[in-house]
N, C-alpha and C positions, 0 to 999 in steps of 0.2 A: 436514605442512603443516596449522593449523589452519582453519574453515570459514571464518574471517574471512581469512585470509590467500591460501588456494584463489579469495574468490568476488572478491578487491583485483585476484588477479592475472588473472583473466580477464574481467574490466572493461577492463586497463590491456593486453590484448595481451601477458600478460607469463608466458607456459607453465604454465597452471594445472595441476595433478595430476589435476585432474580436470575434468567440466562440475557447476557447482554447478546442483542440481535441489533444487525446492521444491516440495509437496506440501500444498495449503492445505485444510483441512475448514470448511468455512461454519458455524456456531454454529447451523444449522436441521438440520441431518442428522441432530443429537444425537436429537431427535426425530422425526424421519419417518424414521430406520433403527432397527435392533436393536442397542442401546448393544455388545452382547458380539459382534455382529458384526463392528463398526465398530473396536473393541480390540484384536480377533484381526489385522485388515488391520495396525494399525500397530504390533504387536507381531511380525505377520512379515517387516515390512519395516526394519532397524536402520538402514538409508544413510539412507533420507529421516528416519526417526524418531527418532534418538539418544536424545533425551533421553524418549522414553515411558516411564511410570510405571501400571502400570493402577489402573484407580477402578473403585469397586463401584459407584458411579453419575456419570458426569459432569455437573457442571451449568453448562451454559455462564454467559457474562456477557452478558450482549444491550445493544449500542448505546443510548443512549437514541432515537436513530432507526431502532432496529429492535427493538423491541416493541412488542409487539399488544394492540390497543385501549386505548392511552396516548399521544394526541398530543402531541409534545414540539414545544417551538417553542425554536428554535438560539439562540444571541445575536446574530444578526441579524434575527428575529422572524419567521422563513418556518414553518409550523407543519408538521411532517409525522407520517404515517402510514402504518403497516403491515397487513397482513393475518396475516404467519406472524412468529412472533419468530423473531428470525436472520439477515431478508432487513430489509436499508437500504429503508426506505418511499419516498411520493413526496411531493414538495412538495404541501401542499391549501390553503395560504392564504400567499397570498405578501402581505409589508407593504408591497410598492409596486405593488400591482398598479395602481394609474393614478398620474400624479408629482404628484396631488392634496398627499402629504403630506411629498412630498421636503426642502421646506426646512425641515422640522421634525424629518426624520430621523437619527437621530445612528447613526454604526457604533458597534459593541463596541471595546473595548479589549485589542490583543492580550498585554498583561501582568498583566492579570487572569485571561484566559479560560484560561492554559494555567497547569499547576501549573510553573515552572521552579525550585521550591526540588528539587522532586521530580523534573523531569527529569534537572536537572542532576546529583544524585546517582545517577541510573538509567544516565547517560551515562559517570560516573566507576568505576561497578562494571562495566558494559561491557568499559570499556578495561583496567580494573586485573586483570581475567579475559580479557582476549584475546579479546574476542567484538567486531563490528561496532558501530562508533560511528555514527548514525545519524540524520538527523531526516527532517521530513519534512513538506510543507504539508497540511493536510486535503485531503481528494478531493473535485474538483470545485471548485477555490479561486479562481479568475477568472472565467471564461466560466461554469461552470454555477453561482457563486453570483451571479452578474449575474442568471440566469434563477431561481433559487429567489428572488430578492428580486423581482423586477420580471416574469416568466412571458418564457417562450422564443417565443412568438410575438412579444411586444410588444418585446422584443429585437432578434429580427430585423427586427421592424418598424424599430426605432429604428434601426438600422443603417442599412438600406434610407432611410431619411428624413434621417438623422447630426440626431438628435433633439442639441441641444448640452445637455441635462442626462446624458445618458449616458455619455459620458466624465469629468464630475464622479462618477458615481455607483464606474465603474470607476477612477479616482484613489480615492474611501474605499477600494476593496477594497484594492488595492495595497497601500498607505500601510499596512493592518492584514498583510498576508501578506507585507510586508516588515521588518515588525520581528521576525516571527516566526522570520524566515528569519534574521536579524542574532541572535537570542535564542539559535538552535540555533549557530550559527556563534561565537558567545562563550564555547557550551559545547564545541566542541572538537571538532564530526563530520566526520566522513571521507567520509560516504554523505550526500548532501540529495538529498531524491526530490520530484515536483511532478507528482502523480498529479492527471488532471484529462480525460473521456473527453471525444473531440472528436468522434467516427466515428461513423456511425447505417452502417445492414448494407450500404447503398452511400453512399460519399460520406461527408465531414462533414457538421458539424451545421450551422455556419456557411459562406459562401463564401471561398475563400483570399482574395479581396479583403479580406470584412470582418475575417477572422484578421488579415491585414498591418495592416490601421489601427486596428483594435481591442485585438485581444489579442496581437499578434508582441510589440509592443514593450514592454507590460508583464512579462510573459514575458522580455523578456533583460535587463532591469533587477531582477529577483528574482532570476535567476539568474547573472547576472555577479559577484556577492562570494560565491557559493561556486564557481565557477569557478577565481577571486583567488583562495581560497583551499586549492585544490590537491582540491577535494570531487569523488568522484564523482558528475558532474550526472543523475540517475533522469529518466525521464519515462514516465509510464505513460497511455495512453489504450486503452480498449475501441473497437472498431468500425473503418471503411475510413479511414484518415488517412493514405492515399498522396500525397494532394493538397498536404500539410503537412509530410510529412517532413523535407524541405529546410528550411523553417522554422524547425522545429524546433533543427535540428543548429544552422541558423545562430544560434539564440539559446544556443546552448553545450549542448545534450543531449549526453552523452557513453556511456549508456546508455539504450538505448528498448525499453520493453515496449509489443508491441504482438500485437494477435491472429495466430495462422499463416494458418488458413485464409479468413477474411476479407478479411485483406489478400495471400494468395498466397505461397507459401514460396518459390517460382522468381523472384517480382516483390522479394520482401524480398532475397535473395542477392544478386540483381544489383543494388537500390537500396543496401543499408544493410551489406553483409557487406565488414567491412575498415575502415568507416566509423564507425561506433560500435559498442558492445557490445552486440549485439542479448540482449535479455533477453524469450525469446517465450513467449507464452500461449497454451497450449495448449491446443487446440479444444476446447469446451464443446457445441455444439452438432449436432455429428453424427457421426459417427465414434466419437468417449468416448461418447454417449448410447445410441447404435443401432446403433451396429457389430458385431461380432464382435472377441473377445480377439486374434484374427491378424492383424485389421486394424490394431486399436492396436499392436500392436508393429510392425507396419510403420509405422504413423506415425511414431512417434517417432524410428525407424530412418535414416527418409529424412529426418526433420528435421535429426540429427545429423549426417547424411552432408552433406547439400548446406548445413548455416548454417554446422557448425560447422570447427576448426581445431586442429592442435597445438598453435597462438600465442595460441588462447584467442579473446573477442573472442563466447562464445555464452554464455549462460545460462537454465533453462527455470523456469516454475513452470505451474501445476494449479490452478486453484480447484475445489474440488468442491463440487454444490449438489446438492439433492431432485431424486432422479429420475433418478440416473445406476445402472444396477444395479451390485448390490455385485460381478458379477463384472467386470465392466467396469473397476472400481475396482480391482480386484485385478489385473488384467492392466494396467492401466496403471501403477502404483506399480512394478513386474514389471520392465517397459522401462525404467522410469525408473531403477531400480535398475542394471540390464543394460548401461544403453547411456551412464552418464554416465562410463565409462572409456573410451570408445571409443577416446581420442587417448592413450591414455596408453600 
């Protein structure tokens, strides 16, 4: 079974060969680790790494919103800023920060901004190779480009207030991350994903009210024609989004990445396990950081055991950032390797 066929069928509940595991290296490690350290890891690990190739030196590629001391301003004219290259900066000058210049603002043009001569033939070598056809909305493509344009307090504010220029402002967003979603869907993908972090370490960001009148229902209008058309629906948010989950699913999520220990491995089994593909992220912050190598593999252990299934229905991935030790790093690739046969 190939990786794209493996990770279809345990999306779809449908007896994967295995749990597909993902193993992500942040473009900043390059340099806050020992390149020949970080080579060795994925030279001893061939499940997650297949395709490694070593380099006498790697040079990553850095975002244009995640290099340091160059503020880039997006095509919707939020200017942002970094400190390390590698790590996505923050918003430092948002173009609406008062609705002083709203009726003069004009959105970007989503068939400009994306290359689709180039997609589209990235998407056809994809397929003609067997590997996942895939698109995908930028991160952070409603709710938090609402707040890079216009800042997250005064958002909330508006909410709180139903400011009526705010809903025109979320109609531009729409309207540009809907054609983009029709752009990818012309080209043939299997996978639309609509990664966009809703969860601060308790709680969203917003109230499930303002989610329902705000952002639910844009949300199931983006995602309803890849629904139609037979795509696995991605949804990825960072942080407590227990509050939403339901939301979610109802606007067609079919796969949700969402953090383990933030939101509860026990509270996820019993909300989301059977329900959709749970596709979890795995802890960053305590355990992979500070723990002991025996810890992680009991984590990963008990993730498997209590999310996962022989019907499929789990999937994991890893980001890794500055600051996790390399043997940490080592033990967890380890589990991951270890324990994604578990059902098989």
């Amino acid at each position: 079974m190939t990786p794209r066929e493996n990770l279809l069928r345990a999306a779809r509940f449908e007896r994967p060969e295995s749990i597909p595991m993902f193993y992500h290296i942040n473009a900043a490690c390059w340099h806050h680790y020992p390149q020949a350290a970080l080579q060795e890891l994925l030279a001893k690990h061939p499940l997650l790494f297949p395709d490694f190739v070593p380099q006498d030196q790697v040079e990553p590629l850095y975002a244009p919103d995640a290099t340091a001391g160059t503020p880039f301003t997006d095509p919707w004219g939020c200017v942002w800023e970094t400190s390390d290259n590698g790590i996505v900066g923050a918003v430092t000058g948002h173009p609406l920060a008062t609705w002083d210049a709203f009726d003069r603002y004009t959105p970007p043009d989503a068939d400009s901004d994306y290359d689709w001569e180039a997609i589209g033939a990235s998407l056809t070598a994809a397929r003609g190779e067997g590997r996942l056809c895939a698109g995908s909305l930028a991160h952070g493509h409603t709710f938090l480009r609402a707040c890079d344009i216009h800042g997250y307090e005064n958002i909330i504010l508006d909410m709180a207030d139903e400011e009526p220029r705010l809903p025109r402002l979320l109609d531009m967003i729409e309207a540009y991350n809907a054609r983009i979603v029709a752009r990818y869907l012309a080209c043939g993908v299997e996978w639309m994903s609509f990664p966009e972090d809703l969860g601060m370490q308790v709680g969203p960001m917003l109230s499930p009210a303002q989610f329902r009148q705000y952002i639910k229902p844009a949300y199931a209008r983006l995602m309803a024609p890849a629904k139609a058309a037979g795509c696995i629906v991605h949804m990825h948010s960072d942080g407590d989004i227990r509050e939403l989950v339901d939301d979610l699913i109802d606007d067609g999520v079919t796969a949700m990445n969402l953090q383990d220990l933030v939101n509860g491995v026990d509270w996820i089994r019993t909300h989301l396990k059977g329900r959709v593909c749970i596709d979890l992220d795995i802890d960053r912050q305590s355990i992979t950081r500070f723990g002991a190598p025996a810890e992680i593999d009991a984590l990963i252990r008990s993730e498997v055991e209590t999310l996962g299934s022989r019907e499929g229905g789990l999937t994991m991935i890893f980001g890794m950032y500055p600051g996790m030790p390399l043997e940490n790093a080592d033990a967890l690739m380890d589990a991951m390797e270890r324990y994604m046969g578990h059902f098989a």
